[in-house]
C-alpha positions in Angstrom: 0.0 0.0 0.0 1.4 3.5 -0.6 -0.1 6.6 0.7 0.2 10.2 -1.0 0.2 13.1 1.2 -0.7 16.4 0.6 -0.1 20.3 1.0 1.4 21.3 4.7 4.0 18.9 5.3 6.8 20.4 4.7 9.0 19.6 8.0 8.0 16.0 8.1 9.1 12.5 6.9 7.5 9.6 5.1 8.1 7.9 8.8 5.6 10.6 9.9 3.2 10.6 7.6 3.3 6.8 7.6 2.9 6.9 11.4 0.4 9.2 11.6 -1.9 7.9 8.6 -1.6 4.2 10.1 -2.8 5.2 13.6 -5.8 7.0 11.9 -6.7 3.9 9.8 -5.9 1.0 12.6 -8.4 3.2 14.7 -11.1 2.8 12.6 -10.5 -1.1 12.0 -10.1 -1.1 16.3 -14.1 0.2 15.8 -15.1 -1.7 13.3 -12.4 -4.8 12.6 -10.6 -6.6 11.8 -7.4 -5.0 10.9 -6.1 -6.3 7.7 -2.9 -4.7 7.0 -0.9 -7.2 8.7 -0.9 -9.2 5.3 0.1 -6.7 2.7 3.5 -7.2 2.1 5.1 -4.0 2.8 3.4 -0.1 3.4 5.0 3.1 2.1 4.5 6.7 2.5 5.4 8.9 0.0 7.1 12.5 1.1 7.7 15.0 -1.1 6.3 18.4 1.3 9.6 20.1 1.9 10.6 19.9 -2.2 7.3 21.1 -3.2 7.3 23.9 -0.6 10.9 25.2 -1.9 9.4 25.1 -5.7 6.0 26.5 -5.4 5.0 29.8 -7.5 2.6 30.9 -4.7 4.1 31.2 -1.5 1.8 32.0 1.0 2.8 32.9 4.9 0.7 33.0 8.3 0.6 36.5 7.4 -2.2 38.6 5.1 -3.4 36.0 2.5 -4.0 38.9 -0.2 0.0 40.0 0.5 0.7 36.2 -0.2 -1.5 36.0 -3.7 0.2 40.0 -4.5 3.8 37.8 -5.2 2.2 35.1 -7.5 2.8 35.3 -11.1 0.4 36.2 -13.8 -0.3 32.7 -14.6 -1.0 31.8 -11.1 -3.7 34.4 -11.2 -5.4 33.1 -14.0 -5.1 29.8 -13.0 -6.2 30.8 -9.7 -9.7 33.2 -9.9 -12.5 31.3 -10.4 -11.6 28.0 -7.6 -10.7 30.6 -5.1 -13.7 32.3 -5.6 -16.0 29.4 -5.6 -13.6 28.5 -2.5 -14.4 32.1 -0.9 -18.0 31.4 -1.3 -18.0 28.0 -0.1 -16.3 29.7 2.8 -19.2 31.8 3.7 -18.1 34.8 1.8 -21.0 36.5 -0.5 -21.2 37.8 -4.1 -21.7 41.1 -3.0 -19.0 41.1 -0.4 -16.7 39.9 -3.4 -17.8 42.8 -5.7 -17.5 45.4 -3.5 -14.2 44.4 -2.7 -13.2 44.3 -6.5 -14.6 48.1 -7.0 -12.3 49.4 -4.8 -9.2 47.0 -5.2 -5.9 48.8 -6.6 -3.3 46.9 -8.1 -0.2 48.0 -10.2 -0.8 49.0 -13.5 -0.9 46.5 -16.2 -0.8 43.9 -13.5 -4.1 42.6 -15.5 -7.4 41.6 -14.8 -7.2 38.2 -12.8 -4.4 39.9 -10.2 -7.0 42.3 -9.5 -9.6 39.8 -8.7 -7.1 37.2 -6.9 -6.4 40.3 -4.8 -10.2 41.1 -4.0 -11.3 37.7 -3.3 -8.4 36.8 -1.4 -9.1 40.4 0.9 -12.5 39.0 1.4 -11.5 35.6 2.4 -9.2 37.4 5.1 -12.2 39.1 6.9 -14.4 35.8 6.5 -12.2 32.8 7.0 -8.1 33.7 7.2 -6.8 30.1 8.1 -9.1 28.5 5.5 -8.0 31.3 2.7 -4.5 31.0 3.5 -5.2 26.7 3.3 -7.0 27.6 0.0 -4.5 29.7 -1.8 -1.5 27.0 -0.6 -3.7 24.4 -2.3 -4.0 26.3 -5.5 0.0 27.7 -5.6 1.1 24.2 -4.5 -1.4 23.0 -7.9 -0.3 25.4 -9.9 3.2 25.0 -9.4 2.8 21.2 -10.1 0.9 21.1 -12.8 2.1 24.2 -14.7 5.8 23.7 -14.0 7.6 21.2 -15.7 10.3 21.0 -13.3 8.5 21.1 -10.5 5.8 18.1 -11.6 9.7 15.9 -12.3 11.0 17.1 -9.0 7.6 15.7 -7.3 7.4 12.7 -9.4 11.1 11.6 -9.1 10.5 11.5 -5.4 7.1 9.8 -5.5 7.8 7.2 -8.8 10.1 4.9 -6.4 7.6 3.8 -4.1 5.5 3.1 -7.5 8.0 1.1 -9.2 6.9 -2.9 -8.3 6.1 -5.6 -9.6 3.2 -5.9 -7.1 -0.3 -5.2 -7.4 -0.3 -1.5 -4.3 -3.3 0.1 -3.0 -2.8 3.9 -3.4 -4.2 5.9 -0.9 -4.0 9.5 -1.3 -5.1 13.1 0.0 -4.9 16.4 -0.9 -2.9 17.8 -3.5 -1.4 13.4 -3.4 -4.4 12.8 -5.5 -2.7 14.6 -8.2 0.1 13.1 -7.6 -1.1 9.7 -7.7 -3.6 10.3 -10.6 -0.8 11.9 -12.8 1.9 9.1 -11.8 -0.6 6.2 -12.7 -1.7 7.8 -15.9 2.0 7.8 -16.3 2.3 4.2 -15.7 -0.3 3.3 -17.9 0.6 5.4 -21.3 4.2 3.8 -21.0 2.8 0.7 -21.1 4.3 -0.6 -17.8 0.6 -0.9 -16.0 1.5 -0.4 -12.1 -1.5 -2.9 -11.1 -3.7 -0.6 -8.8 -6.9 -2.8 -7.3 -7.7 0.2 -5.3 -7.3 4.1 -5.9 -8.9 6.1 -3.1 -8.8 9.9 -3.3 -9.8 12.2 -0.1 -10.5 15.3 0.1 -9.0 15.7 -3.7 -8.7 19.4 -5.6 -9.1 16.8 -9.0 -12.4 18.4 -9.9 -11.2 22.0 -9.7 -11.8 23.0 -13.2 -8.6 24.5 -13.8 -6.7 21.2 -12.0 -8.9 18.8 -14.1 -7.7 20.9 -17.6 -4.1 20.6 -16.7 -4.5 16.8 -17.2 -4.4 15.9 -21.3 -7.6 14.1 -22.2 -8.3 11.8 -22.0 -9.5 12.2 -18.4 -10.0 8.6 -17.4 -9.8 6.0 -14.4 -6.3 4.5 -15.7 -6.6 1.1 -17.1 -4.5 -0.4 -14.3 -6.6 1.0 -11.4 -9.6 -1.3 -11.1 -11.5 0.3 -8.4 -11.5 4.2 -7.5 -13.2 5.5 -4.7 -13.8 9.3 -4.1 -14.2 10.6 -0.9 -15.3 14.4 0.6 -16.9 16.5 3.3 -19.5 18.6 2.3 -17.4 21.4 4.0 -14.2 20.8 2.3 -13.3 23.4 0.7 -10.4 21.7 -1.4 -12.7 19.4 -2.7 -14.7 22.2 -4.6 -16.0 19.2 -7.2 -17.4 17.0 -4.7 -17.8 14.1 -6.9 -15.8 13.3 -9.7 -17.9 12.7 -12.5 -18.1 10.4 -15.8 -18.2 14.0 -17.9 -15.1 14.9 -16.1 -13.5 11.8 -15.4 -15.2 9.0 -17.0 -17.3 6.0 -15.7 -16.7 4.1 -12.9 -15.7 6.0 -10.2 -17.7 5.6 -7.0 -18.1 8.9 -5.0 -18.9 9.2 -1.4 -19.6 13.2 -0.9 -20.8 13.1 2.8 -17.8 12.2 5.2 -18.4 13.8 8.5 -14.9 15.0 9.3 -16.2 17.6 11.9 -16.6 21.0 11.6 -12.7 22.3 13.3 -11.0 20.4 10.1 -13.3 19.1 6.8 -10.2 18.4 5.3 -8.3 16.4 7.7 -7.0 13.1 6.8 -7.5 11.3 10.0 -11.3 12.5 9.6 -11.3 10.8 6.0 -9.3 8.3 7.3 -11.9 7.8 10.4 -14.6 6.9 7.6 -15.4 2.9 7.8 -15.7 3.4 4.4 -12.5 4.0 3.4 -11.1 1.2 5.9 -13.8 -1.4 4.8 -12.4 -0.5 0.8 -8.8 -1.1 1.8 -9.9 -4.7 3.3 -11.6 -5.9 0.0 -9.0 -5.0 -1.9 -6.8 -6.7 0.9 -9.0 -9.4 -0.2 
């Protein structure tokens, strides 16, 4: 089994993440048993946080939100605008709050249109939800920069690929900005023609469905051919997961999506909360078999 982390863990380890992830999981089989991990052959955790951090285009402190998205490049912005507003709204923000705020928004001249509306929406977010904006626009730079950078997607990958490289059939858990990860590195797999055998591909709490995410994948936009079962999984709250379900317009047939985990209301996006679903630990038994 590997599992694919996601943004904010940059100062940790695969050992942590691994640690951390298989408490969460073994706590839910200790509810609802038994635990079947004992017979997959080997578990590995992916880490890729501080390498990603380094390289993103967005870099966003614990400080002012809009002073984080006023650095971002051009493309950023437009890549950016319309998932952080759905994102703002989602947040509890309002149209109108987000229109006033554009009317009287300054930004340098010929900055361009979408740095004037990152700037607005992100102001906005700041009075309505600042750890959740600051959460929102790491998702999107950490994204961007993966999806729109070429070096930065091979700096991910060539950490990640290893712990993908077997013979055996893995179970690919993943979170976050890791679905990407894992969605892009199976694709991978499968256009080379060396299928990495995937009888289970869960994705929680996944950004996939962002429209501007979903693009930056060439069609087609499929379940792999070596994954043979992929599970979707999201809180109504989460923000990240703006596209609740992945759909067969978006992503083809045969994905089952599960868009009412109950991760609480402190953190939606939380893996322990996904991984807290019996769901999710019920899926990783069959395939377990």
């Amino acid at each position: 089994m590997v599992l694919v982390h996601g943004i904010n863990q940059q100062g940790k380890s695969a050992q942590k993440i691994q640690d951390d992830w298989l408490g969460a999981l073994r706590a839910t089989y200790a509810r609802h048993g038994p635990d079947p991990l004992g017979k997959l052959s080997r578990i590995d955790a992916a880490f890729y946080g501080d390498t990603l951090e380094q390289l993103s285009s967005a870099r966003v402190t614990s400080q002012a939100i809009a002073l984080g998205a006023e650095d971002a490049p051009a493309d950023f912005d437009e890549f950016a605008v319309d998932a952080l507003k759905e994102m703002a709204l989602r947040m509890g923000a309002t149209e109108e709050q987000i229109q006033a705020e554009v009317a009287v928004t300054a930004v340098p001249q010929g900055a361009g249109l979408h740095k004037k509306w990152v700037k607005a929406i992100s102001r906005v977010v700041e009075t309505v939800s600042p750890f959740r904006g600051t959460l929102a626009l790491r998702v999107l730079g950490q994204a961007h920069a993966y999806i729109r950078n070429q070096h930065v997607h091979d700096e991910v990958n060539k950490l990640v690929r290893p712990i993908f490289e077997d013979d055996e059939p893995v179970i690919v858990v993943s979170h976050s900005l890791g679905t990407i990860v894992a969605y892009s590195l199976l694709r991978e797999f499968a256009r080379n023609g060396r299928p990495r055998q995937s009888p289970l591909l869960i994705t929680l709490g996944s950004p996939l469905g962002i429209d501007s995410v979903r693009k930056g994948f060439p069609k087609p936009r499929t379940r792999p051919d070596n994954v043979q079962r992929w599970i979707n999984g999201s809180d109504p709250e989460d923000f990240v997961a703006l596209r609740a379900e992945l759909t067969q317009g978006n992503f083809g047939p045969g994905i089952e999506n599960y868009p009412d985990f109950e991760n609480g209301y402190d953190d939606p996006h939380s893996i322990a909360g996904y991984l807290g679903d019996p769901r999710v630990a019920k899926a990783i038994a069959e395939a377990i078999g």
